[in-house]
NUROPA-956660 format. One line per field, with one value per residue (C-alpha): residue number from 0; residue in three letters; y, x, z. Coordinates in Angstrom, 2 decimals. Layout:
<sites>
nr [NUM,...] $
rest [ALA,...] $
yy [Y,...] $
xx [X,...] $
zz [Z,...] $
</sites>
This chain:
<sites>
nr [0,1,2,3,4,5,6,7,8,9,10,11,12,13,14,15,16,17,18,19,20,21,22,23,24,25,26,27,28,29,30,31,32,33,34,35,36,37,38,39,40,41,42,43,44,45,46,47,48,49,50,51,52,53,54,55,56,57,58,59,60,61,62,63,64,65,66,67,68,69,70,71,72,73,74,75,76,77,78,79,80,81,82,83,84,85,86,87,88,89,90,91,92,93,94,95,96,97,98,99,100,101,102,103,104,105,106,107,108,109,110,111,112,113,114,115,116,117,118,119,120,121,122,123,124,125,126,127,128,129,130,131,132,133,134,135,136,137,138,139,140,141,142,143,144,145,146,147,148,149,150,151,152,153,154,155,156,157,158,159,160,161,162,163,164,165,166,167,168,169,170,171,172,173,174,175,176,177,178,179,180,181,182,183,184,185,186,187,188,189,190,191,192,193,194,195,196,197,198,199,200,201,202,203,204,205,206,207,208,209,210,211,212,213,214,215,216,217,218,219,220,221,222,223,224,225,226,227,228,229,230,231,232,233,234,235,236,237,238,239,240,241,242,243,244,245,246,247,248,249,250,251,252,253,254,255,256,257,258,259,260,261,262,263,264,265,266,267,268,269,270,271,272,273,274,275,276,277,278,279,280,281,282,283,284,285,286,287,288,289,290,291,292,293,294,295,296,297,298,299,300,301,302,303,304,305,306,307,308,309,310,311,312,313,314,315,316,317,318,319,320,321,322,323,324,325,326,327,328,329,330,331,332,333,334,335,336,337,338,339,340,341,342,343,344,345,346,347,348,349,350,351,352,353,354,355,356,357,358,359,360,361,362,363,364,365,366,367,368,369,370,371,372,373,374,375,376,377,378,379,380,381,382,383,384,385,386,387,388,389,390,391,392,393,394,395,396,397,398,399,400,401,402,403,404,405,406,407,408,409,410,411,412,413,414,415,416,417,418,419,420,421,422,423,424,425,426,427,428,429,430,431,432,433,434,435,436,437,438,439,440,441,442,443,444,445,446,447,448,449,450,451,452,453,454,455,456,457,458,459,460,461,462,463,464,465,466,467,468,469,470,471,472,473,474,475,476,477,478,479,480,481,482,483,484,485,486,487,488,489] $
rest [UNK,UNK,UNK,UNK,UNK,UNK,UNK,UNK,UNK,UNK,UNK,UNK,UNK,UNK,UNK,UNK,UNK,UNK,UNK,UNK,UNK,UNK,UNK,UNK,UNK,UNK,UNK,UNK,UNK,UNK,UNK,UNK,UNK,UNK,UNK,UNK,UNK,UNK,UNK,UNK,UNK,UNK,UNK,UNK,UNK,UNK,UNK,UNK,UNK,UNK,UNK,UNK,UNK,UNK,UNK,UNK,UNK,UNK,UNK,UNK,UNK,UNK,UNK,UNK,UNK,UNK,UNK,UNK,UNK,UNK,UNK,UNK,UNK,UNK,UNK,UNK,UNK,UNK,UNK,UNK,UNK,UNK,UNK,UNK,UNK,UNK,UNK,UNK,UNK,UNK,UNK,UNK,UNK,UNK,UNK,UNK,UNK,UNK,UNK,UNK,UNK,UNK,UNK,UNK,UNK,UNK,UNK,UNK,UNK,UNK,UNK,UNK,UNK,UNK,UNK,UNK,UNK,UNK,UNK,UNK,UNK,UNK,UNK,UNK,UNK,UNK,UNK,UNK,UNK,UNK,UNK,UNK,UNK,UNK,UNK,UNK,UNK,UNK,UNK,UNK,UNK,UNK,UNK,UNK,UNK,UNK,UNK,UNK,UNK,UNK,UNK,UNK,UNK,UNK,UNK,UNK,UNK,UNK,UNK,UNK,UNK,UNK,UNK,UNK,UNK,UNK,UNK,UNK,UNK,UNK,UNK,UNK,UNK,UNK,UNK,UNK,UNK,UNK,UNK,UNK,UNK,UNK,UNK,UNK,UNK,UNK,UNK,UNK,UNK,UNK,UNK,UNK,UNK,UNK,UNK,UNK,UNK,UNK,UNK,UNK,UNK,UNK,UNK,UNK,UNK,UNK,UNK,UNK,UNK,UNK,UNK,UNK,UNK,UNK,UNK,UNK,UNK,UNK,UNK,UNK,UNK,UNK,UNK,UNK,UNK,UNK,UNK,UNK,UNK,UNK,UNK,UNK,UNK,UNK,UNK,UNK,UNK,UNK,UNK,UNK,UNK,UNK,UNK,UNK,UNK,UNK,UNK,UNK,UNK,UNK,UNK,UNK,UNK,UNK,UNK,UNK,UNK,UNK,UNK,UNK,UNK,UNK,UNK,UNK,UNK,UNK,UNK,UNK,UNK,UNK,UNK,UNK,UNK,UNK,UNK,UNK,UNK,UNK,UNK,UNK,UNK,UNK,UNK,UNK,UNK,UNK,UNK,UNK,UNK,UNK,UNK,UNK,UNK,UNK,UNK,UNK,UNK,UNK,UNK,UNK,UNK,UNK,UNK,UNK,UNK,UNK,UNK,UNK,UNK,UNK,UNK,UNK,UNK,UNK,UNK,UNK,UNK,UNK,UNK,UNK,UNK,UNK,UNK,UNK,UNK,UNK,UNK,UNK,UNK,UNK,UNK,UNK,UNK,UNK,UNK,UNK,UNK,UNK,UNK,UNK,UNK,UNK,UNK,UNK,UNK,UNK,UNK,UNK,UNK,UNK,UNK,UNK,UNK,UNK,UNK,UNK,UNK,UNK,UNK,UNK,UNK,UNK,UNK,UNK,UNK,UNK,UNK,UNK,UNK,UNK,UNK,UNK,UNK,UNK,UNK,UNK,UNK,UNK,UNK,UNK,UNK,UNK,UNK,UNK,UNK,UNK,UNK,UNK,UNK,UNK,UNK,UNK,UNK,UNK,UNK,UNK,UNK,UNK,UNK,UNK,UNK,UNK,UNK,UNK,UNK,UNK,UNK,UNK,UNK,UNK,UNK,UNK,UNK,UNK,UNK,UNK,UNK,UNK,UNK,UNK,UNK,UNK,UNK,UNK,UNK,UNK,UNK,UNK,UNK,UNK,UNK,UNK,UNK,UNK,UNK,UNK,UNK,UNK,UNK,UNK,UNK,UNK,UNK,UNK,UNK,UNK,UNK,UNK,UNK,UNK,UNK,UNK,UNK,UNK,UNK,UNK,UNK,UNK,UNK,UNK,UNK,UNK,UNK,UNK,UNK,UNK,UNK,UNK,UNK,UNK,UNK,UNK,UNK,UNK,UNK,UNK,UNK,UNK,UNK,UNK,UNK,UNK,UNK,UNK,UNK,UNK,UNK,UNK,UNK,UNK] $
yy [-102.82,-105.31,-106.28,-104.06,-101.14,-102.06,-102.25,-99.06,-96.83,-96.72,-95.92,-92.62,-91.78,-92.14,-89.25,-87.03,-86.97,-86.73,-83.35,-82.32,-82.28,-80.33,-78.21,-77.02,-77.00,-74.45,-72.43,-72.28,-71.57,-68.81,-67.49,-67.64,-65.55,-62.92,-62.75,-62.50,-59.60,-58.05,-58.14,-56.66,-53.79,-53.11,-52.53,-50.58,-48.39,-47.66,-44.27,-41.30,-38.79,-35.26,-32.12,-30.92,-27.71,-27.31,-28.81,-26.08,-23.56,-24.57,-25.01,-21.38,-18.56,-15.36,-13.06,-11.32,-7.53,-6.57,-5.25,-6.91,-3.05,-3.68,-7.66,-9.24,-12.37,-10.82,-9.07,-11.84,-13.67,-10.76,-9.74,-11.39,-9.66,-8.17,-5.22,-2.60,-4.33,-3.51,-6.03,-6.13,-6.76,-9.22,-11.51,-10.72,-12.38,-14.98,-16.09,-15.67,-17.75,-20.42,-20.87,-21.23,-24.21,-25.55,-24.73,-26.70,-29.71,-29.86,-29.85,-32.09,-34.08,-35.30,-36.08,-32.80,-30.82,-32.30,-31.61,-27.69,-27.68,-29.06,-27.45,-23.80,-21.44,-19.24,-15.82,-15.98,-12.54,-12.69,-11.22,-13.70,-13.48,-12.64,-14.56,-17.28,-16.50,-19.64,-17.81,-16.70,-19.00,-17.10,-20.02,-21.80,-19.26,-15.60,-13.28,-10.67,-11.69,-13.44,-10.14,-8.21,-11.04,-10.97,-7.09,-7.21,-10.03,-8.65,-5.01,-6.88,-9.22,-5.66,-4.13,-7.08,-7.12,-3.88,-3.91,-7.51,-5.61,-2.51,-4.77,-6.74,-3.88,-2.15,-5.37,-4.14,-0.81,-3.61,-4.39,-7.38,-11.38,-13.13,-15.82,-15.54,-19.16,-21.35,-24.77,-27.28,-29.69,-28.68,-24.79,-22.17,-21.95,-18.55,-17.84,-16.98,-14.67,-16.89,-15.68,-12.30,-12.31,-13.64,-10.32,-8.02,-9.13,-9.03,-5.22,-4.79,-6.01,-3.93,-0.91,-1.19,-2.26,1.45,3.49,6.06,6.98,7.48,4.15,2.42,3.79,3.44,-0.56,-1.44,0.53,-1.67,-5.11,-3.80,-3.50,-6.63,-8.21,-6.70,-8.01,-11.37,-11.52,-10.24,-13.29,-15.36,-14.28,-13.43,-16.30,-18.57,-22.07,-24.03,-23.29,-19.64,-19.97,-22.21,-20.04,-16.67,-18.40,-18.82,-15.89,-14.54,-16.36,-14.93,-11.63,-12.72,-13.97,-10.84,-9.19,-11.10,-10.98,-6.99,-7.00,-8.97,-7.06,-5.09,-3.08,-1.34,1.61,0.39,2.23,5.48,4.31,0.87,1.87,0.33,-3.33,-3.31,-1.79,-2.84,-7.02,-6.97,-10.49,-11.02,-12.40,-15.91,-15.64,-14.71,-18.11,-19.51,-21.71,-22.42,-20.46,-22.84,-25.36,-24.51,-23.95,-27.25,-28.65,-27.04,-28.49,-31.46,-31.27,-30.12,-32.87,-35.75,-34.46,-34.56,-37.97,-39.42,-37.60,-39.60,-42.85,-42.22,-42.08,-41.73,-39.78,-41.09,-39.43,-40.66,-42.68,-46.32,-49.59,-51.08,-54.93,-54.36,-51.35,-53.51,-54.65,-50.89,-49.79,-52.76,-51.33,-48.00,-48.61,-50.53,-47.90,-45.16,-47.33,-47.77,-44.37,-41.46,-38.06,-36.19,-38.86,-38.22,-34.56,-34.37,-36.76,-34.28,-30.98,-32.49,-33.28,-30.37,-28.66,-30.49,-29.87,-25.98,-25.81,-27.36,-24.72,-22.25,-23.65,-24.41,-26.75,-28.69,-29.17,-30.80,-33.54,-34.14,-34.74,-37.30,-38.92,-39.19,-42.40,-44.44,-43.43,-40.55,-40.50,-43.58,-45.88,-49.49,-50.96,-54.26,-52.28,-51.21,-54.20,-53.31,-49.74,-47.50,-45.38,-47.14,-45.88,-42.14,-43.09,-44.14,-41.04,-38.89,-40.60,-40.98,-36.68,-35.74,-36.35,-33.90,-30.60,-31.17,-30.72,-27.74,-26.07,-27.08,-25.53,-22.05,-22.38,-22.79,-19.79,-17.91,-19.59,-17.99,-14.50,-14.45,-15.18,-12.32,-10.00,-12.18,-11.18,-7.33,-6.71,-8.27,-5.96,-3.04,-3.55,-4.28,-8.15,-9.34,-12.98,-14.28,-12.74,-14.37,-17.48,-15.37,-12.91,-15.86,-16.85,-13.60,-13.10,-16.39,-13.86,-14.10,-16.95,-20.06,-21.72,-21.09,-24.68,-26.42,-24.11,-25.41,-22.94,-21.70,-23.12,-21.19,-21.94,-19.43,-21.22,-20.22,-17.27,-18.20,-19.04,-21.35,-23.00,-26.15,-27.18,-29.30,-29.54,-31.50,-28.88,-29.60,-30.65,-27.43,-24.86,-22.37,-21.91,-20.24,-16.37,-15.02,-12.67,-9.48,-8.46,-5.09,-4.26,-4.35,-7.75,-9.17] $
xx [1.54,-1.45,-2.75,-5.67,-4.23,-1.67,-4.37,-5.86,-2.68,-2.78,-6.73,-5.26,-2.85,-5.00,-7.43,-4.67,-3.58,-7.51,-7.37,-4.47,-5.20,-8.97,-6.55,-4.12,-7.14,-8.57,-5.56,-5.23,-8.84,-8.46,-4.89,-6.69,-9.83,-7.15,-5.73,-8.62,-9.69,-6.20,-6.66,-10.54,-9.04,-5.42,-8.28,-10.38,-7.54,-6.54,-7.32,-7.87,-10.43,-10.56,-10.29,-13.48,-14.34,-14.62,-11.40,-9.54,-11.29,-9.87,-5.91,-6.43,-5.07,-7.09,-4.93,-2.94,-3.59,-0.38,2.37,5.79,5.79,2.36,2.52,3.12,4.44,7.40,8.22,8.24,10.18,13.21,11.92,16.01,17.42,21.32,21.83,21.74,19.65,15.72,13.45,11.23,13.76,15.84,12.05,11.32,14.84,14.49,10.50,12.21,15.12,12.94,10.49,13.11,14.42,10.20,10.64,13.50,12.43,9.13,10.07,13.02,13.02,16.21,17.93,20.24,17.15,15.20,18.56,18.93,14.66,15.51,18.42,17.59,21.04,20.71,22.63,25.02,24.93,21.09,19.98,19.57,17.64,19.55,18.72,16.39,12.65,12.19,10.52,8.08,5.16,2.55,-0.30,0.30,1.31,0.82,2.80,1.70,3.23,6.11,7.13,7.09,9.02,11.62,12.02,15.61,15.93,13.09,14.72,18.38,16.72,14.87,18.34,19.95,17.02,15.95,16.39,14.71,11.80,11.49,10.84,8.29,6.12,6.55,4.89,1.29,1.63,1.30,-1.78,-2.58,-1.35,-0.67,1.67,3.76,5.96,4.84,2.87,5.08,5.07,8.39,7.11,9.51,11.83,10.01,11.01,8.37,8.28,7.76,10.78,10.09,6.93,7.25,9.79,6.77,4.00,6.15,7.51,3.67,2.47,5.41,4.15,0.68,1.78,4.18,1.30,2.30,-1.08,1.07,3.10,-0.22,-1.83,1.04,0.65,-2.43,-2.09,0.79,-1.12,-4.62,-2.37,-0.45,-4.15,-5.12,-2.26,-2.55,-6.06,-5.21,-2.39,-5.73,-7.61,-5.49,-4.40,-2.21,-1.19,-2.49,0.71,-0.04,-3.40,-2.49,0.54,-1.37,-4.51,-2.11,-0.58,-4.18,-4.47,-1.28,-2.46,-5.84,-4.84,-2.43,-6.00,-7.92,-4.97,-5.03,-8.55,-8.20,-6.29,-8.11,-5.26,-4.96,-6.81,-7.78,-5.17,-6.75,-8.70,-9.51,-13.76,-14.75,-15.56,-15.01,-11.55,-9.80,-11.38,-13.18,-14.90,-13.72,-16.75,-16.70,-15.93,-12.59,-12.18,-13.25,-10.15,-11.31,-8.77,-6.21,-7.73,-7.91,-3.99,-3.31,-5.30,-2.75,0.57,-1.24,-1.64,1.72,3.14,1.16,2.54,5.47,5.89,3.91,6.55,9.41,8.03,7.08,10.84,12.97,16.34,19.88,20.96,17.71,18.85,17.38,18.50,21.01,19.84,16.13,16.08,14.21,11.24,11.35,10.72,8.19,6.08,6.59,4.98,1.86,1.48,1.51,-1.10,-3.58,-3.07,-4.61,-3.91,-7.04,-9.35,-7.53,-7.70,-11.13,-12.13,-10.12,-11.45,-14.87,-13.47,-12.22,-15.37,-17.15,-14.40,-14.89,-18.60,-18.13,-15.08,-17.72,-20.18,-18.45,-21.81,-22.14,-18.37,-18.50,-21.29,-19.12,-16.45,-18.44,-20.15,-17.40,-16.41,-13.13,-13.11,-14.35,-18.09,-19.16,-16.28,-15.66,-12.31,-13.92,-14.53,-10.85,-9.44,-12.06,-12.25,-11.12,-8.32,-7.59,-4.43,-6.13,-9.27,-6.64,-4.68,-7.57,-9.46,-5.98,-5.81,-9.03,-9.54,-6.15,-8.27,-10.88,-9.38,-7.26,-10.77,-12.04,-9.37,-9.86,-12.99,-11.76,-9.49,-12.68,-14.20,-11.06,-11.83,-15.17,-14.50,-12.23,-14.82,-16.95,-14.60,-14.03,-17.98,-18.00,-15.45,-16.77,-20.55,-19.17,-20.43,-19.84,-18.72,-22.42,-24.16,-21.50,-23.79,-26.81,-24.94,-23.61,-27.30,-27.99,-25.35,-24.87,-23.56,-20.87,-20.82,-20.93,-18.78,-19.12,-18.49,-21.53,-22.64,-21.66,-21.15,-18.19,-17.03,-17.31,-15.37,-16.04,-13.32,-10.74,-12.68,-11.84,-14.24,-12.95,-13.91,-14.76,-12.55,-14.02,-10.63,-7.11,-4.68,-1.58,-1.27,-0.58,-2.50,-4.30,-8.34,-9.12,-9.16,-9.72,-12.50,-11.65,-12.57,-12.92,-9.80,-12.77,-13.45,-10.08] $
zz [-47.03,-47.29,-51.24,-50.30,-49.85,-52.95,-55.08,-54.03,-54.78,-58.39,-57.87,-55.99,-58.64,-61.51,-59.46,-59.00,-62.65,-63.27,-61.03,-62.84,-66.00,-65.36,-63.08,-65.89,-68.63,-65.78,-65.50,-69.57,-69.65,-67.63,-69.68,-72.76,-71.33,-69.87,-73.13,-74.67,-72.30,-72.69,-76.62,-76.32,-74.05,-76.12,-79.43,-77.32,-76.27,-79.78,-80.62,-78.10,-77.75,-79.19,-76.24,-75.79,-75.68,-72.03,-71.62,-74.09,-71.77,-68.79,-70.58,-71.17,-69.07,-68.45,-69.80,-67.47,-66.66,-64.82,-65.68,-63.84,-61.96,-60.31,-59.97,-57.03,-57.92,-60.10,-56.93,-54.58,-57.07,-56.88,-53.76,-52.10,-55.18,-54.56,-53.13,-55.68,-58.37,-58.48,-57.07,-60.70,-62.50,-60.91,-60.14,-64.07,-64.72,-62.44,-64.06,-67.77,-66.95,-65.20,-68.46,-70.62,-68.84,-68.50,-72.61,-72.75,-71.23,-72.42,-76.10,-75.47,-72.45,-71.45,-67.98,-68.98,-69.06,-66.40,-63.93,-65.36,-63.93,-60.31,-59.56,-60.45,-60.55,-57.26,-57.45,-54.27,-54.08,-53.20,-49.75,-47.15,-44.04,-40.89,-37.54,-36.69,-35.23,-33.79,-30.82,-32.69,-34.01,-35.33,-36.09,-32.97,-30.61,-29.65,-31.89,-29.15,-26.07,-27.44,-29.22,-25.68,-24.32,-26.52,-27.69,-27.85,-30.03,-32.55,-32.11,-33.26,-36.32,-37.19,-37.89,-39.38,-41.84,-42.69,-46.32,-46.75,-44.41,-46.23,-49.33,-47.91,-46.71,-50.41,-51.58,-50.19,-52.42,-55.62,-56.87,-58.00,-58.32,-61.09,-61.96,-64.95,-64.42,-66.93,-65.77,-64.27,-62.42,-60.75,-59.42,-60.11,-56.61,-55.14,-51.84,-49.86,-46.92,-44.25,-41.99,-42.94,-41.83,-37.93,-37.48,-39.40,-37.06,-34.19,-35.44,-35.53,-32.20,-30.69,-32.10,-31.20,-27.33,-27.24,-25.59,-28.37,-30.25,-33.59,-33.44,-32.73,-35.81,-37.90,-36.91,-37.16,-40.66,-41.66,-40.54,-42.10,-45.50,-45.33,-45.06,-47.80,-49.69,-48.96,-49.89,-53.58,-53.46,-52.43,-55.01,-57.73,-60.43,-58.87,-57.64,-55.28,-52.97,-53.20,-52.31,-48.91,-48.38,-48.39,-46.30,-44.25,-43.53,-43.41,-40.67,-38.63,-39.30,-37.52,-35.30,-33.80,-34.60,-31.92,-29.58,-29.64,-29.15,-26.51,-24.69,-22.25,-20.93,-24.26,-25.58,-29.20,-31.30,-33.02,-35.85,-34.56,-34.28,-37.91,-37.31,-41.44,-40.87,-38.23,-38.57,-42.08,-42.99,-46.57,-49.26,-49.21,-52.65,-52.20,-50.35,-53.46,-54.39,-57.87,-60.02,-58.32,-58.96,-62.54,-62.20,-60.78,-63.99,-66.07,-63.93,-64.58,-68.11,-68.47,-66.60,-68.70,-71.94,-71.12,-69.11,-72.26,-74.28,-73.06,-72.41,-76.35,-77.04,-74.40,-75.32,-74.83,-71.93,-70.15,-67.32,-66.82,-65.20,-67.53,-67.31,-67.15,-69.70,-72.28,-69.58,-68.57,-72.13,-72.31,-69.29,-70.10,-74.16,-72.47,-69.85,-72.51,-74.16,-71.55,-70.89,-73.19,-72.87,-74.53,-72.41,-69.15,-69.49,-70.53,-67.73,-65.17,-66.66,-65.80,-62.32,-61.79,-62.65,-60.43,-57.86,-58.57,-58.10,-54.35,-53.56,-54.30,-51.52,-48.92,-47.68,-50.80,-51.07,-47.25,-48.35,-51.11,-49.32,-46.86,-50.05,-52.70,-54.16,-55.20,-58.95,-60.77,-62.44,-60.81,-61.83,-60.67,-60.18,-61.43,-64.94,-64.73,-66.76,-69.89,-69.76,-72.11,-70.24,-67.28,-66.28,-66.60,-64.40,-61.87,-61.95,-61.73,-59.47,-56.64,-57.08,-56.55,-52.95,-52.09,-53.35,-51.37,-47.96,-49.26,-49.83,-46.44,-44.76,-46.67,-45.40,-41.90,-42.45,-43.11,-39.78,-38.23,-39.49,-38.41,-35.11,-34.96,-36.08,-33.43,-30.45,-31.75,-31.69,-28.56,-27.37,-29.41,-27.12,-24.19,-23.89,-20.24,-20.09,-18.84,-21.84,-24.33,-24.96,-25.81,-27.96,-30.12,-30.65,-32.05,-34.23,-36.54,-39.75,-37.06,-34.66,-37.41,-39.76,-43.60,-44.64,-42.06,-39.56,-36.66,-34.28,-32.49,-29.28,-26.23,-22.71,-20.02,-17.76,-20.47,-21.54,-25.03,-28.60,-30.44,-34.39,-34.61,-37.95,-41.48,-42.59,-41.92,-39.92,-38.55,-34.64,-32.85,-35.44,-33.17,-34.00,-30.79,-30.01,-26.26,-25.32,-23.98,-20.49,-19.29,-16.46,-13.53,-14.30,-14.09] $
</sites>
């Protein structure tokens, strides 16, 4: 090493320790603003905010106007009840026992409790569905050719289920939906219908394909009721899951609709010359998913009490990492902190109220879909650090954007229906398949979709209509219906 350069080494080191020391007055600099910051937003998180008035309105159930006789939810909820003990009864049991164990865990949380809520008691004596209907796929297939190709295993799941059948078609004589499980985040374990209801439409398209004017009627009298019972499950005062479940199911019973119509070897059954009655186009109120999402409000009120409850003081059965339990506690206090309950339900009810006036419009609710931000009411995640309520604003701004596409999709249930309707008048007036295009034009109360009026789809070379969907369905779902053709121009 020459002198030179020996002489310019200690030069060097006395500019790193130079850089050093501005480095680590930098880095406390910037600890003591972050605690200083952290300090400003722990004061500023103090206290919480009174429920306002709208949001007591919405944590408030309608009362409800049924009787466990006439509701259909008690009866779905016994509807697998053992043989010899009353369907009512067994689902008024069953919603009892469940909100004693939601009582029991709200007012005590514990891992005991919590256990007793997942793992509901199932009677093994319950009725259980006979078979498998794979073969059958009502939503992406045809329900009415896959019934005629496989009568004899419909005729054999028909016997093995007849009670569990004879049930489910007593559940259109009820009269209205309502449901009685108190709000939880874990939903009472109701077992829906859905193998029972493959074997029904099948039953149905069976019947309507015999040729025999009677069996025809008694069919399409069977499907026009189970639509009309699934649209009081739409519109009645239920969950989210209902509400999806029975649009849904709407939709299979549409969809064997358009099929029959279709159909130009069959006579329309006797009965079938009301477009009102045989493929009625609900209000597009009923798609109106706003009582849900009122319900879902109240899950998720119920489910913020009672996480805040435990973090708050957690019992000693609660089960937490036995080295770390301290640091868990620790995160738990400051996220209970930074997280207040009034604030975060008030900012949700006004959410949700938003969120309710677009269900109702199925237009405005598609801009709003297309326009909506990160966080709710025009919330940064740079002001996140000194707001007041962070943890909330993230909560409610991460389940927002889920409700909207369950509304869109309503709305392309109620695409679906028109369409049928669409495809009967065309069969009703005799539409050849040249004049399709023209009659589409004239008919938009018809030919258009609720939620942004595009219009429906037609192919000549499949001679089929189809919806052009707003929402998020699953690969596979069917949103087509074929037009029927009169036997001389086959």
């Amino acid at each position: 090493m020459s002198q030179a350069e020996a002489q310019r080494l200690p030069d060097a080191w006395r500019l790193v320790r130079k850089v050093l020391k501005w480095l680590g007055f930098t880095i406390l600099g910037l600890c003591g603003v972050a605690c200083l910051l952290f300090a400003v937003a722990f004061v500023i998180n103090l206290r919480d905010e009174p429920l306002t008035p709208q949001t007591r309105a919405l944590l408030t159930p309608a009362p409800n106007p049924y009787g466990p006789e006439d509701n259909i939810y008690v009866a779905l909820a016994g509807l697998h009840a053992p043989i010899g003990a009353t369907v009512i009864a067994d689902g008024e049991a069953r919603v009892e026992a469940h909100n004693r164990r939601v009582d029991a865990y709200q007012s005590h949380p514990s891992q005991r409790a919590l256990d007793a809520l997942i793992h509901e008691p199932e009677d093994p004596r319950q009725l259980q569905f006979q078979g498998d209907c794979h073969f059958l796929e009502p939503l992406n297939g045809s329900i009415w050719s896959a019934a005629l190709e496989h009568r004899e295993e419909v005729d054999r799941l028909l016997a093995e289920n007849r009670e569990l059948y004879q049930r489910y078609l007593e559940l259109s004589g009820l009269h209205g939906y309502y449901e009685t499980a108190r709000p939880s985040l874990l939903l009472m374990n109701l077992r829906w219908p859905s193998q029972l209801r493959p074997l029904f439409l099948a039953v149905v398209a069976l019947r309507m394909r015999s040729g025999i004017p009677d069996e025809q009627k008694s069919g399409l009298t069977d499907l026009e009721r189970d639509v009309q019972l699934w649209r009081t499950v739409l519109t009645g005062e239920g969950s989210m899951l209902s509400s999806m479940l029975s649009t849904a199911f709407l939709q299979e019973d549409y969809l064997v609709l358009a099929d029959m119509i279709a159909d130009g070897r069959l006579r329309l059954p006797p009965g079938a010359t009301e477009g009102d009655v045989v493929a009625p186009v609900f209000d597009l109120r009923d798609w109106d998913l706003s009582r849900s999402l009122v319900a879902g409000f109240r899950v998720m009120s119920s489910a913020l009490r009672t996480d805040v409850a435990v973090g708050a003081g957690a019992p000693a059965d609660w089960q937490r990492p036995a080295v770390s339990g301290w640091l868990t506690q620790l995160d738990d206090r400051l996220g209970d902190h930074f997280l207040k309950v009034n604030a975060t339900l008030n900012l949700s009810a006004r959410e949700t109220e938003r969120r309710m006036v677009a269900a109702a419009d199925p237009a405005q609710l598609y801009r709003m879909k297309a326009e909506r931000g990160v966080f709710a009411e025009g919330q940064s995640a740079w002001t996140l650090p000194l707001s007041y309520n962070p943890v909330g604003k993230i909560l409610t701004a991460v389940s927002a954007p889920v409700y909207d596409d369950y509304s869109l999709r309503a709305w392309d249930a109620a695409a679906l229906q028109k369409l049928v309707r669409l495809s009967y008048e065309i069969r009703r007036q005799r539409i050849e398949p040249s004049a399709v295009p023209a009659f589409l034009r004239q008919h938009p109360e018809w030919s258009t979709h609720p939620a942004d009026g595009r219009p429906f789809l037609w192919n000549p070379a499949k001679n089929e209509l189809r919806v052009q969907t707003v929402g998020k369905q699953q690969p596979g779902r069917r949103f087509s219906v074929p037009i029927w053709r009169s036997p001389a121009q086959r």
